[in-house]
N, C-alpha and C positions, 0 to 999 in steps of 0.2 A: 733262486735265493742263495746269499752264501753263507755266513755263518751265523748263528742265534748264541746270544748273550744274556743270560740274565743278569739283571743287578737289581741287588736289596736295599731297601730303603733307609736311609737313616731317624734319627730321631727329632723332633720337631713338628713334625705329621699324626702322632699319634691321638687318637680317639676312643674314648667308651665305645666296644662293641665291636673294637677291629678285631679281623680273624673268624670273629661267631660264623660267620653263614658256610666258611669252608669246613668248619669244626660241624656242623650239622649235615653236610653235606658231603664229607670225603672219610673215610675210615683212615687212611694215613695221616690226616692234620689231626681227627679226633685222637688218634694214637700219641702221637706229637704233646700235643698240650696233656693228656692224661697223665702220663709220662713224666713229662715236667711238675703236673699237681702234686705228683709225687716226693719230687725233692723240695718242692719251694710251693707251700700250704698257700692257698688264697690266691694262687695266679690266676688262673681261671677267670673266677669272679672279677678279680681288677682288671683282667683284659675287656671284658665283655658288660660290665659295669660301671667301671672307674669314672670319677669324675675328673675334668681336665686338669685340676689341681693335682688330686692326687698323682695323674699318669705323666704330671712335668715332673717329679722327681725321680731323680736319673735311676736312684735306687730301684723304682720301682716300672721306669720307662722301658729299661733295658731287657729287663727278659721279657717281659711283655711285646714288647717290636722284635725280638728274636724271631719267639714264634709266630708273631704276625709273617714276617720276612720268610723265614724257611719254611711255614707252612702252605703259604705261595706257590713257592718254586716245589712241595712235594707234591701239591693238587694239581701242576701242571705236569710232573713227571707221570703220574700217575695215571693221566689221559695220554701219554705217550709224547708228549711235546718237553726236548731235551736240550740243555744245552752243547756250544762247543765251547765253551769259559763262563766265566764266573767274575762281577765282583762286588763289591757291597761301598757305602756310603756312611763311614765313620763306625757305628755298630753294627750296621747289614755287614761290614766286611768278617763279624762273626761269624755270622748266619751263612755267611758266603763259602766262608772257611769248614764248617760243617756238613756244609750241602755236600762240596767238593771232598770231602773223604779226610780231611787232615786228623778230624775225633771225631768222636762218635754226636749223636744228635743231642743223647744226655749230659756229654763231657760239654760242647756246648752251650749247654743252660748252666751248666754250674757255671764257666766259664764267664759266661756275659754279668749270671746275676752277682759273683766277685767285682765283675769290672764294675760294675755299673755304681755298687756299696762303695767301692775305691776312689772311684771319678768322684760322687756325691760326698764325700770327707773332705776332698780336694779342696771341691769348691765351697764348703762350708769353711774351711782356715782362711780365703780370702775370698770377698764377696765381688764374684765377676760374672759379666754373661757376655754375650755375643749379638752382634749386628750385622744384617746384610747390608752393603753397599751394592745399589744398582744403578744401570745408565754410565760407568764408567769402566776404562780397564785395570787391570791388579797393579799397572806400574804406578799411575795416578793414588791408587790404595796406599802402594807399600809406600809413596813418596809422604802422605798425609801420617801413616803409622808411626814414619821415621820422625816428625815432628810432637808425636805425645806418646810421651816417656810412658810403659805401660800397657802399650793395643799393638797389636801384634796379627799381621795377616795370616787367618787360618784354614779356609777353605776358599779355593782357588776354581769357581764351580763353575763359569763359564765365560766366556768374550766378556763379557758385561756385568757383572756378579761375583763380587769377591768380600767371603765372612772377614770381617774382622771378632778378635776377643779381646777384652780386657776388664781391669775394673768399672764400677760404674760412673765415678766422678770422669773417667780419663776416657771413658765415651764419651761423654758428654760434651768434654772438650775436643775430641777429635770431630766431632759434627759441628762445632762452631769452625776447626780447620777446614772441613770440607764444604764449607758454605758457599761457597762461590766455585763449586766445581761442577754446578748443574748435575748434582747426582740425586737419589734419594735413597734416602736409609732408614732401615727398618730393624727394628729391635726384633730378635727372638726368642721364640717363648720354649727357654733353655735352663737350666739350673745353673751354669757355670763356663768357665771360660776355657774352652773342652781346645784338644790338640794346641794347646801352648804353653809358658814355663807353667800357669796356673797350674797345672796335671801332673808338675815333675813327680809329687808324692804319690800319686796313682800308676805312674808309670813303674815305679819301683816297685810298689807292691807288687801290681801285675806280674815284674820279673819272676816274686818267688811263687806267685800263685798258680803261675805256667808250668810249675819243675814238679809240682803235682799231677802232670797229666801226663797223658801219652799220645803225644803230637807228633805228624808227621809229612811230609812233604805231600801236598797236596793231590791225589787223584788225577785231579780236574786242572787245567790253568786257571787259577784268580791271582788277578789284578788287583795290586798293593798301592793303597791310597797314599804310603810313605814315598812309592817310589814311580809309581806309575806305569810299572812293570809287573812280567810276571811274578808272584813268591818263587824263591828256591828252596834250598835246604834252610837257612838260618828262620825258621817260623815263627819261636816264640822271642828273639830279640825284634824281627818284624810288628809283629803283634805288640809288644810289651812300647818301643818307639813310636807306635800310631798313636798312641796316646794324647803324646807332644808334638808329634809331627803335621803341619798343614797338611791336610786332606787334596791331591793335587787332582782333583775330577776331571777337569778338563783337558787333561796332558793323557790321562788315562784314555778317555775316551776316544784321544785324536789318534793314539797310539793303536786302540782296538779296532777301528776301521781300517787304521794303517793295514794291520794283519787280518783283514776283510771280514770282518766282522756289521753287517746290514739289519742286523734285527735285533732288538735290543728290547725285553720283558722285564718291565719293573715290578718285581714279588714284591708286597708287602702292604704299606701304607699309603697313601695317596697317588701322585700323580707328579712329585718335585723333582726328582728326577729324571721322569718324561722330559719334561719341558727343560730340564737343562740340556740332554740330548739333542733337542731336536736344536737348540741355539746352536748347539755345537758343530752338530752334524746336521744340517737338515734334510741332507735326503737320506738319510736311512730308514726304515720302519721302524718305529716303536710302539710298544702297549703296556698296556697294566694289571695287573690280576691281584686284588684285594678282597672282594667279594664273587656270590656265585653270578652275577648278571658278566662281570669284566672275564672271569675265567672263561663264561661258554662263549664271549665275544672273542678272545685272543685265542683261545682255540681254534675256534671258524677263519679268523682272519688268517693264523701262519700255517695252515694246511690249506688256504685257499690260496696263496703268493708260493708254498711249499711248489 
């Protein structure tokens, strides 16, 4: 085996209930979310409750998938399965960022639950959300964006799979553009029109909400969705530009195989970044750990390839 990679899951995935079964089952995730009750009343309940309405509001998505994501990757540390990098998928690259030592696990929950109030103002001043294009590549995207004034390609997640964002009249009309390009497109089910100008105000805030903390060059290597590289020193201009910045997944990913990286553990919520993975790379190993059934399988599997 050579190198093991966790990566946290972004938002989009989330569900009433995620997180519970590691929370009953692991004293470090129950730590995690207690923790968190503490600063931000009612998490809890809304992780493990919520209805899909309520957990689409970014306000309310974002810490909630934090600790979904980091509480993951601490119930696999926990059983002794570690990684050698780190990186996260739009808000997992918080979680990513905390796993890896940059703040602390609580400076992280503050952290996300500001972003996440920030993002959701954002996109309440213009009403925008996000589409997946699939069956085609990002140049055929960005040529179709370049035609309606308004959408804007933002997550770049694999050979075949590129988010666009923008308002919803000028989606509208960029799928009457892409009509003849044998692709298909899928609305997601998103509050707003996340890493493009829509988020400049979010972005800003961000900047002064970061000079409150105490960040620092990360531990761990994680892999920066702005760049698709490792973070260095400059953390929170990194952070504060992911905002606005296309999410570049697939650049990332090609890059961490580059630097041998074979095994790839997706903490958190579902399974979507599995399968971006495996488009990308298909022979690497990958898993998933959201619940207790996925932990004692990815367990057994990377100490049985180990």
């Amino acid at each position: 085996m050579g190198k093991i990679a966790f990566v946290f899951s972004g938002q989009g995935t989330q569900y009433g209930g995620m997180g519970k079964e590691l929370y009953e089952i692991s004293p470090v995730v129950k730590k995690l979310y207690d923790d968190a009750e503490e600063i931000r009343k009612g998490t809890i309940k809304q992780s493990f409750e919520g209805t899909a309405e309520e957990l689409k509001i970014t306000s309310n998505t974002q810490p909630c998938m934090y600790l979904a994501d980091l509480g993951a990757a601490l119930a696999l540390s926990e059983q002794g399965i570690n990684p050698d990098a780190v990186a996260g998928f739009s808000l997992g690259e918080i979680a990513a960022l905390a796993f890896a030592g940059a703040y602390t696990y609580e400076d992280g929950f503050k952290i996300v639950t500001e972003r996440g109030i920030l993002m959701q103002k954002s996109a309440e001043e213009k009403e925008s959300s996000m589409a997946a294009v699939l069956k085609v590549d990002s140049k055929t995207v960005e040529e179709g964006c370049a035609m309606v004034e308004g959408v804007y390609p933002v997550n770049y997640n694999s050979p075949i799979q590129t988010v666009v964002a923008g308002e919803k009249a000028a989606l509208e009309k960029f799928k009457e553009v892409m009509a003849d390009k044998k692709c298909r497109i899928m609305d997601l089910a998103v509050a707003g029109g996340f890493h493009s100008p829509f988020m400049n105000s979010a972005a800003e805030g961000m900047r002064e909400v970061l000079k409150g903390f105490d960040i620092k060059t990360p531990e761990m290597t994680v892999y920066a969705n702005k760049t698709a590289l490792p973070y260095e020193s400059e953390v929170r201009e990194t952070m504060a530009d992911q905002i606005i910045s296309p999410v570049k997944w697939q650049t990332t990913i090609e890059n961490m195989v580059q630097d041998g990286f074979d095994t790839f553990i997706e903490t958190g919520v579902g399974k979507v970044l599995s399968g971006l993975i495996k488009k990308i790379a298909p022979d690497v190993n990958v898993y998933n750990v959201e619940d207790a059934e996925s932990l004692k399988n990815t367990i057994e599997a990377v100490k049985n390839n180990g």
